[in-house]
DOKEZA-159134 format. One record per atom (N, C-alpha, C): x, y, z; residue in one letter. Coordinates in steps of 0.05 Angstrom, whole numbers, plus 5000, padded with zeros to 4 digits. Layout:
BEGIN
XYZA;...
// end
This chain:
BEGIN
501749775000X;500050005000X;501850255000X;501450464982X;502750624977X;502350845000X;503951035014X;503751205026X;501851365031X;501251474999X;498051674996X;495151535000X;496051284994X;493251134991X;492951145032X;494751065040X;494351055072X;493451305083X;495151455075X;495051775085X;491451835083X;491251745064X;488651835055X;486451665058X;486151425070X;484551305083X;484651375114X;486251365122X;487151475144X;486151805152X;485152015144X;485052195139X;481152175129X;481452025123X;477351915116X;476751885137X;478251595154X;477551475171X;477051645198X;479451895204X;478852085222X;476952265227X;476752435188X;475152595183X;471552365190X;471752075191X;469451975201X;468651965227X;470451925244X;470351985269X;468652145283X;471052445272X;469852715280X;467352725271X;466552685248X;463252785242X;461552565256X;462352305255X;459052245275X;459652275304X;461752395318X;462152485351X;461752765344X;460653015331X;459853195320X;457453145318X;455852975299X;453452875297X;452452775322X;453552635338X;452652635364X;452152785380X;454052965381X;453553255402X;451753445394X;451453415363X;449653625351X;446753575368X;446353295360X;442853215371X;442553325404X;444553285417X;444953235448X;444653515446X;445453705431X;444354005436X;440854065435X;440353875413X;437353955402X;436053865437X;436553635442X;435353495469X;435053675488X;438153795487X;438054075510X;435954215511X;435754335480X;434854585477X;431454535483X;430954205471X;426754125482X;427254075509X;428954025513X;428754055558X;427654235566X;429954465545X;429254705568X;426154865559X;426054855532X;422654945523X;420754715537X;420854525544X;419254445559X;418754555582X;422054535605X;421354775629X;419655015622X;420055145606X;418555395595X;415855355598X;415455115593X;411955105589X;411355045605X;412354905624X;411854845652X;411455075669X;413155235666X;413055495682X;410255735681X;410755675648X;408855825638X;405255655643X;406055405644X;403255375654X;402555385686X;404455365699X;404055465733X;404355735725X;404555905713X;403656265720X;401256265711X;400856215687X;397656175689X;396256055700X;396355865722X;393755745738X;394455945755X;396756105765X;397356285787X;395356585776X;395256585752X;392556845746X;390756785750X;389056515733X;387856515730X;385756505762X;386256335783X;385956365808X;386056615827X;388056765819X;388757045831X;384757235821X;384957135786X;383957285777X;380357235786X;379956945795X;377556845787X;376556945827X;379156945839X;378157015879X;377557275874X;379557495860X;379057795860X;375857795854X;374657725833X;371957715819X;370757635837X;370657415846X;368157375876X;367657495903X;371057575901X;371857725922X;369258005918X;368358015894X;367358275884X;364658355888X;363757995892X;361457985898X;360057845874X;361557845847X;360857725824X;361257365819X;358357295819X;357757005810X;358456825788X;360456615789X;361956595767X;359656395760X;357756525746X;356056255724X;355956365697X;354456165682X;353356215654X;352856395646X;354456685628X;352956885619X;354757115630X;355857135656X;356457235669X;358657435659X;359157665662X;361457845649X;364057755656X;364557675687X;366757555695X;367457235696X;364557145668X;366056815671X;367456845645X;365157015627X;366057055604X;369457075594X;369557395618X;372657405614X;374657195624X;374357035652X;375456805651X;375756575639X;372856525623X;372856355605X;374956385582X;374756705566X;376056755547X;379556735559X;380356795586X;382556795591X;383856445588X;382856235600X;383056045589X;382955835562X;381555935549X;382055935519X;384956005516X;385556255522X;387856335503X;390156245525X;390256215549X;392156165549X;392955815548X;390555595537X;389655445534X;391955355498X;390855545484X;391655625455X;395055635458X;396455805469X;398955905481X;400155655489X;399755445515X;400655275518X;401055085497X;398755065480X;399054825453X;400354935433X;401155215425X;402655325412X;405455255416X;406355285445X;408855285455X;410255055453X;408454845460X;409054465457X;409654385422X;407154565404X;407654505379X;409954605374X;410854805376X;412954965357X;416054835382X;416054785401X;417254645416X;418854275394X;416154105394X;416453855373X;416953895350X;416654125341X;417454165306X;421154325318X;421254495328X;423454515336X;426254265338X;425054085354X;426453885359X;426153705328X;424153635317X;424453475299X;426253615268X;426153875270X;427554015249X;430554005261X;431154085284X;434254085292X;434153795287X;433453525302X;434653265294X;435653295268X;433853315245X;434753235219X;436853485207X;436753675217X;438653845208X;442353695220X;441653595245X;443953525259X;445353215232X;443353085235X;443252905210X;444752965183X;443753145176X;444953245148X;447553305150X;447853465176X;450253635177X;453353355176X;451253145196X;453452895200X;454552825178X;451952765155X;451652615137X;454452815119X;453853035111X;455253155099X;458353175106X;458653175133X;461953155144X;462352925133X;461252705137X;462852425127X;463452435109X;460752535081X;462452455055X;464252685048X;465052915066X;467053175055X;469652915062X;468152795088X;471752705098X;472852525082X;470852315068X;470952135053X;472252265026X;471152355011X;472552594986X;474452624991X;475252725015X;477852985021X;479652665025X;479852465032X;481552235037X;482052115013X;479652104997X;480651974975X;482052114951X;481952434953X;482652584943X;486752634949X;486452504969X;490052554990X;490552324980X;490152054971X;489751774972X;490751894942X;488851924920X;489352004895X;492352244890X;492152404897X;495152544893X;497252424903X;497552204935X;498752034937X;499851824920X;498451744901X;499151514886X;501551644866X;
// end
């Protein structure tokens, strides 16, 4: 085996390495990053049961009857909707988040290998 041909498998074989321990760490970021938007929603849904409660004692506190029809169920009603809407917003764009970083991390792997692969056989070829 000629020098370049080694050099240059050798030089694949590394440049393979690095990209799927790169490809690895990439995902392990994405994982981070839906941890922590999960905490987020977590948080964000304990501040809103912390209004919505604040908001529904102030109202009776008022003397106002939270039934059917009511101006102040209305607005609590409407306040849970949205922030109802907001939580399922945050989870969706949260799973598309993570499922777009995976496959981006993917590509990126995918693409180091065959640069490293090229670039080896290319040192392998001027070797000979």
């Amino acid at each position: 085996m000629s020098a370049g041909l080694a050099l240059g498998l050798f030089s694949a074989g590394v440049g393979f390495m690095g990209a799927k321990r790169q490809g690895d760490f990439d995902k392990e970021v994405v994982d981070l990053e839906y941890k922590s938007d999960m905490e987020d929603i977590r948080r964000k849904q304990f501040e809103q049961e912390q209004i919505l409660g604040i908001t529904k004692a102030f109202s009776q506190n008022a003397g106002v009857l939270h039934s059917g029809g009511s101006t102040a169920q209305g607005y609590v009603s409407t306040m849970e909707s949205e922030f109802t809407k907001e939580l399922k917003f945050m989870r969706s764009y949260a799973e598309e988040a993570r499922r777009l970083g995976k496959e981006s991390a993917e590509m990126r792997e995918l693409t180091n290998i065959l640069n490293s692969f090229s670039s080896g056989m290319g040192i392998a070829a001027s070797g000979s």
